[in-house]
N, C-alpha and C positions, 0 to 999 in steps of 0.2 A: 552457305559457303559457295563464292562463287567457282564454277568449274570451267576447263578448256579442254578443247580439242589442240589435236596435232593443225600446226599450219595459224593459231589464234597470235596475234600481238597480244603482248601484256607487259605493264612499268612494273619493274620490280626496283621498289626505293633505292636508291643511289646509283643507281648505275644506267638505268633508264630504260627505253623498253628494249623489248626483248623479244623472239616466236617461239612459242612451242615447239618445238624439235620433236623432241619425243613424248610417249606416256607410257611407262615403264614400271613393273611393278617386280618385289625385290622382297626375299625370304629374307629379314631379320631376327633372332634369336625365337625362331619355331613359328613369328607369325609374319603375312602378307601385309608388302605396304608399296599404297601407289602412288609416286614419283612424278613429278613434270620435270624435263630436261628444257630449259631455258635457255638460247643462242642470247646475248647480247647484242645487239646489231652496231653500235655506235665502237665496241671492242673484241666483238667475236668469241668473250669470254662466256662459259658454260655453265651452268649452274644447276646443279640438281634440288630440287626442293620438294621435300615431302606433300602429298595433296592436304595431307591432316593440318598442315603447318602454314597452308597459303596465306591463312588470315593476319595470323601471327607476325609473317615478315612481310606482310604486306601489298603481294603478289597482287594485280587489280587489272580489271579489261582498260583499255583505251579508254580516255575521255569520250562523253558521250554530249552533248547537243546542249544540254542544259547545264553542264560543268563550265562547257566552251563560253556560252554566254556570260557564266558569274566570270571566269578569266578575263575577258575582254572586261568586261567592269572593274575589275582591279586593276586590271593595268591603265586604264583612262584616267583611274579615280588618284588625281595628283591631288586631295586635301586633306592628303596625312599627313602624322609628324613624325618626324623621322627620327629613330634612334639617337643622340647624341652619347652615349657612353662611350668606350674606348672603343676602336674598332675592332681588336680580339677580342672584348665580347660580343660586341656587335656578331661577330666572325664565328661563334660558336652558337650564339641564337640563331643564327641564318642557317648554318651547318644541321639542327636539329631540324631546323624547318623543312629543308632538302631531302634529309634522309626520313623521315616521315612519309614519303614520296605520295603526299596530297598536292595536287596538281593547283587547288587555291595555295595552298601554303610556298611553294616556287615559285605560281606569280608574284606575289605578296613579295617574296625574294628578290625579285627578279623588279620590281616593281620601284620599292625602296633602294637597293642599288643603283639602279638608274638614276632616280632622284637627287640620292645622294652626289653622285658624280656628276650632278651638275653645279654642284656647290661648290665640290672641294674635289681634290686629286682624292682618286682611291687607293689604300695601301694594295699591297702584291695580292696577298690572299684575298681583297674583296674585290679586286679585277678578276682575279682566278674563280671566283665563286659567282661573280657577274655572268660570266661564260657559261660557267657549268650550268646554272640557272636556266639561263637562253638556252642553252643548248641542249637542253633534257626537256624544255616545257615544245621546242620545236622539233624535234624525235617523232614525239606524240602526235604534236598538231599535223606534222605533214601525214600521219598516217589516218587520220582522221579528218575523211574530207569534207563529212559535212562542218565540222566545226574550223575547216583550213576556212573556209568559204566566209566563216561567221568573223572570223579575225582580220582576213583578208579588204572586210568593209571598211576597217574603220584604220585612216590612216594612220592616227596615233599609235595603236598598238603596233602596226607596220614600221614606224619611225623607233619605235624602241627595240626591235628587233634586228632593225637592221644596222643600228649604231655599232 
């Protein structure tokens, strides 16, 4: 089970990362239980999460070095095929992808959206999930500098980023 300190970044699925504020521990019905106090940084919203429970919802340190790298190969790797089904389902397999808050599984997201919109207009929700995508896997990366470094090489991934 991984643990944190006060002062730690950590992604907590869907809403992206977050610092340890607090560690706080808390009498419930007779017995001790210890607490992470989670800031959202992207919404300043709070989150208290049992330590017993981190696994469970998902709670994970920052991308590390070797994560960074499979991500930059996902997002270069233009020779997949891309969903054709309707795009609310599309829009609900991507959603599951997201809230999983696997940092491959966002690029992946994040990867295919892109693709996609170069083919064809995206509906509202898969522009709106395009962003969130971007914008949760780049949370991370900027907090993350040896892997901001490993991204920052390759233009491609730059170009989808900055679209």
């Amino acid at each position: 089970m991984p643990q944190f300190k006060v002062g730690d970044h950590a992604v907590y699925p869907g809403h992206g990362v977050g610092r340890i504020d607090k560690i706080e521990f808390k009498e419930i019905l007779g017995s001790k239980h210890e607490f992470y106090s989670v800031v959202i940084i992207e919404s300043g919203m709070r989150v208290m999460i049992p330590a017993a429970n981190i696994k469970s919802v998902g709670l994970r340190h920052l991308i590390n070095k070797e994560e960074g790298l499979q991500v930059v190969e996902i997002l270069k790797d233009k020779n997949v095929k891309i969903d054709t089904q309707t795009w609310n389902r599309r829009y609900r397999e991507y959603m599951e992808k997201i809230k999983t808050g696997s940092v491959v599984e966002i690029a992946a997201v994040l990867r295919d959206l892109y693709m996609l919109k170069v083919d064809k207009e995206l509906s509202f929700g898969e522009k709106k999930m395009l962003e969130t995508a971007k914008t949760l896997l780049i949370k991370e990366l900027d907090l993350a500098p040896e892997v901001k470094e490993i991204v920052n090489q390759s233009q491609e991934v730059k170009d989808i980023f900055n679209q």
